[in-house]
C-alpha positions in Angstrom: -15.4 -14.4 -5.5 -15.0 -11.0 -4.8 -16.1 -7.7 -6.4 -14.7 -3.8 -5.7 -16.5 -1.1 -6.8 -14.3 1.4 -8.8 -15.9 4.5 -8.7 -18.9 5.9 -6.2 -21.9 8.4 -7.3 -21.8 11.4 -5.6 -25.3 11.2 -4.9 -24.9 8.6 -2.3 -25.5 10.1 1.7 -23.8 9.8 4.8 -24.9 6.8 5.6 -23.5 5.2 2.0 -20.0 6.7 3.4 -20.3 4.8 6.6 -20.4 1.6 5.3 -17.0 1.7 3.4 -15.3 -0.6 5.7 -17.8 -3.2 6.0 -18.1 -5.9 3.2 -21.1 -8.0 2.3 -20.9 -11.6 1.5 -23.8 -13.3 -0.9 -24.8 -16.7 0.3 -26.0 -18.3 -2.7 -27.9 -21.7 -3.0 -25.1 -23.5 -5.7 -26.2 -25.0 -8.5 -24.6 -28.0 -11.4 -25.5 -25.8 -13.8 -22.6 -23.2 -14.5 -24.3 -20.2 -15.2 -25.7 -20.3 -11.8 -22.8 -18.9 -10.0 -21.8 -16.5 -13.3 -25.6 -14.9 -12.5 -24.3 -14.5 -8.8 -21.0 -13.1 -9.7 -22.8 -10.7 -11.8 -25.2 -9.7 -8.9 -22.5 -9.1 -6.7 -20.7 -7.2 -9.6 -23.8 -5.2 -9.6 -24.0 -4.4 -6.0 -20.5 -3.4 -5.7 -20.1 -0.7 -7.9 -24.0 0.7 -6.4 -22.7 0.8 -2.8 -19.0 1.1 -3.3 -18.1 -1.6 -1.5 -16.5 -5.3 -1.5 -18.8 -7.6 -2.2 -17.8 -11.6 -2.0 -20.1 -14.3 -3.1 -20.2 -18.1 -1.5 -22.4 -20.8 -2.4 -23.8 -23.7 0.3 -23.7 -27.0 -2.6 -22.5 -27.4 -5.7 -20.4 -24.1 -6.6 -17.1 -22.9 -5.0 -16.3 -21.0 -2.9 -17.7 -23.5 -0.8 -19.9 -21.1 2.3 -18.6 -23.3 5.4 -14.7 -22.8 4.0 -15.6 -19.5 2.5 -16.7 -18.1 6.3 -14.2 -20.1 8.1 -10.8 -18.2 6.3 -12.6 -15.0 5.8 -10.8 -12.0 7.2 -11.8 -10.4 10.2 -14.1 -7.0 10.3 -17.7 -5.7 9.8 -19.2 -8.0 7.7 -23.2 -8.5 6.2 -24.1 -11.6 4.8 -27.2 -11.6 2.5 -28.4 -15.2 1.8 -29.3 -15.0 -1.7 -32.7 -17.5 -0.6 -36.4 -16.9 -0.9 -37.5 -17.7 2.3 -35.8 -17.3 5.9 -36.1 -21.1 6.3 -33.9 -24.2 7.1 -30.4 -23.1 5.0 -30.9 -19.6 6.5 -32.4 -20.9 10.2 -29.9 -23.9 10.4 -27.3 -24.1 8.0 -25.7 -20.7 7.8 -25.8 -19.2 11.8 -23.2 -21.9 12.8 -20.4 -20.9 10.0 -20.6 -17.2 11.0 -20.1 -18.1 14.5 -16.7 -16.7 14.8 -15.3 -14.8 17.9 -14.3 -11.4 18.0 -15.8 -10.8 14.4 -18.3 -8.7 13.8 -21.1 -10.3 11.4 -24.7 -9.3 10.9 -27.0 -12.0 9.1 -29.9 -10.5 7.2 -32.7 -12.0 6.7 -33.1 -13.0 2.8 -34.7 -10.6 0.3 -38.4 -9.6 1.1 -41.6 -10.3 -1.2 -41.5 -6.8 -2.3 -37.6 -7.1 -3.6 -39.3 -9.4 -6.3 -42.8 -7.7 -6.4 -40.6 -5.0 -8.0 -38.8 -7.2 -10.8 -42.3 -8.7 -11.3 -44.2 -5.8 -12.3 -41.5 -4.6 -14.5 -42.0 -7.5 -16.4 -46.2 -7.4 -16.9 -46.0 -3.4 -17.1 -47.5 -2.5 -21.0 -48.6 -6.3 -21.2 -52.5 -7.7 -21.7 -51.8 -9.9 -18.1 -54.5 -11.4 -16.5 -52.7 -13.8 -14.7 -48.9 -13.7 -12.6 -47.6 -17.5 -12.4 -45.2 -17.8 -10.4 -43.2 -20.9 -10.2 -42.0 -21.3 -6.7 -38.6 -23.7 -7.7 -39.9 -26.8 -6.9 -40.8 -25.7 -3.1 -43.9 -26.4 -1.0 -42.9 -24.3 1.9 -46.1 -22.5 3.7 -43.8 -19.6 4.2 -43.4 -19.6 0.0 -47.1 -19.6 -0.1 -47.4 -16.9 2.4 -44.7 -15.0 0.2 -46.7 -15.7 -2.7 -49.9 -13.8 -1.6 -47.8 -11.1 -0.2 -46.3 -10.4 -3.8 -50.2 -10.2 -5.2 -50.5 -7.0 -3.0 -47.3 -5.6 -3.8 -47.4 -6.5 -7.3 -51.4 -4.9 -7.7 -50.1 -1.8 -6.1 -47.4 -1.2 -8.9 -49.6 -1.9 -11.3 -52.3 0.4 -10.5 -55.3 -2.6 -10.1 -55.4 -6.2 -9.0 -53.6 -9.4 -11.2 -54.0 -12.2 -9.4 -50.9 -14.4 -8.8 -51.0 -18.0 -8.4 -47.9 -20.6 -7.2 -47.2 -23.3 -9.6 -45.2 -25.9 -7.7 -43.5 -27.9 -10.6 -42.9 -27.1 -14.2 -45.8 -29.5 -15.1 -48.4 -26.9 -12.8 -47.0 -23.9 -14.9 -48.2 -25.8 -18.1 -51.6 -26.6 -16.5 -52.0 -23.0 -15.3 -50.6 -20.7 -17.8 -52.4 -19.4 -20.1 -51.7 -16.7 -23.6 -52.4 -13.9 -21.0 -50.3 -14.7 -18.5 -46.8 -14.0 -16.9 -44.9 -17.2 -15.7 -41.9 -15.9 -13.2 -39.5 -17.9 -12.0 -39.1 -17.6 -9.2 -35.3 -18.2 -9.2 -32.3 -16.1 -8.4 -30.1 -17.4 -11.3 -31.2 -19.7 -14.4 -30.5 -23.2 -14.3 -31.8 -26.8 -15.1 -35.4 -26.1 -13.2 -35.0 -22.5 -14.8 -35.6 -24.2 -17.9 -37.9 -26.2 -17.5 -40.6 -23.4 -16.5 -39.2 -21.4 -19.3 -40.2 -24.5 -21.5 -43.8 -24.9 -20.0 -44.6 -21.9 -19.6 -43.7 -21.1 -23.9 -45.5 -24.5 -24.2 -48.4 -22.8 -23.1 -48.3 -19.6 -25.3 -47.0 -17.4 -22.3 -44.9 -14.9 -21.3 -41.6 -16.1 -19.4 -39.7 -13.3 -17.5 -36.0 -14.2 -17.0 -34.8 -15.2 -13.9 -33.8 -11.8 -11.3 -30.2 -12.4 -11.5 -30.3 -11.7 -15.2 -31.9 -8.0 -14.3 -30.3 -4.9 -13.3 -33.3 -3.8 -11.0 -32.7 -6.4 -9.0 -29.3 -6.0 -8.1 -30.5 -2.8 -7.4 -33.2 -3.3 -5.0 -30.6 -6.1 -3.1 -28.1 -2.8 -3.0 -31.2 -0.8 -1.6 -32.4 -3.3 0.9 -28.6 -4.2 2.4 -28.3 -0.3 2.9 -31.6 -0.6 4.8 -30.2 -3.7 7.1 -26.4 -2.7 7.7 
């Protein structure tokens, strides 16, 4: 799926100019649940008109365009791919360096969105709210390196916010309805909504809290991804 900005701010600087023949490619996760890839197509949406560029989405299961067939047929030039992941683990380690592995093409991978990409969203959501308590659901993962991501976000997150919430990982939908509480946040920590979306958006209302919506659905987001791929290409 591909994206073309129409029109560019004026604001933007040199280096905003420079990129115009380059393209980025999102590599999204996939998903049986349609509005998974809609979110994506949105985000890329999002970040074309910001950076004035073409921007094409892929997706590793599920969705098409397939990556692997995606990367394969994809023209040659100057090309970033963002994975659209939480952590730099196996899909962006393994999976992903193979199918870019094209001669005579120039292709950067960048390492997926750091903790404070989503400390940003997260804050937004608690600002002007009684929160004691950030949950955030960590999709089903028990990665170390989500973990580590998780206690990165407190900091960030505390910093926006002018004093200290403590955050805490729920691991499945059941933790978030053992954990939440009236005063807290529940994030999802999801790109785009889905089945398992849903589910923490179920137990953490179950619970009497606050559910933020999933980044995708968030122009800040796309925002910060625009900002951070200016930063990388």
């Amino acid at each position: 799926m591909t994206s073309t900005a129409q029109q560019r701010r004026p604001e933007q600087s040199r280096k905003d100019s420079e990129v115009d023949l380059r393209r980025i490619i999102l590599v999204a996760h996939g998903s049986p649940d349609e509005r998974h890839a809609a979110a994506v197509r949105t985000i890329a949406d999002r970040i074309a008109v910001t950076l004035g560029m073409t921007t094409e989405s892929c997706y590793l299961e599920h969705d098409v365009p397939r990556a692997q067939e995606f990367l394969a047929h994809s023209e040659a030039g100057q090309t970033t791919v963002l994975p659209l992941l939480l952590t730099a683990g196996f899909h962006w380690r393994t999976d992903i360096p193979p199918l870019l592995a094209r001669p005579g093409q120039e292709i950067r991978l960048v390492a997926p969105p750091p903790p404070r990409i989503f400390a940003d969203g997260i804050a937004e959501s608690a600002q002007g709210h009684a929160v004691t308590q950030i949950v955030v659901a960590l999709a089903g993962s028990r990665s170390l390196k989500l973990m580590d991501r998780c206690a990165e976000m407190e900091s960030e997150i505390s910093r926006r916010l002018g004093g200290r919430v403590p955050v805490t990982a729920a691991l499945t939908p059941s933790e978030v309805g053992e954990i939440a509480t009236r005063n807290s946040i529940v994030i999802p920590l999801v790109v785009a909504p889905g089945i398992l979306c849903d589910r923490i958006t179920q137990a953490g209302q179950a619970a009497g809290a606050m559910v933020a919506p999933p980044f995708g659905s968030t122009h800040s987001f796309a925002g910060a991804l625009a900002a951070y791929l200016i930063e990388n290409i």
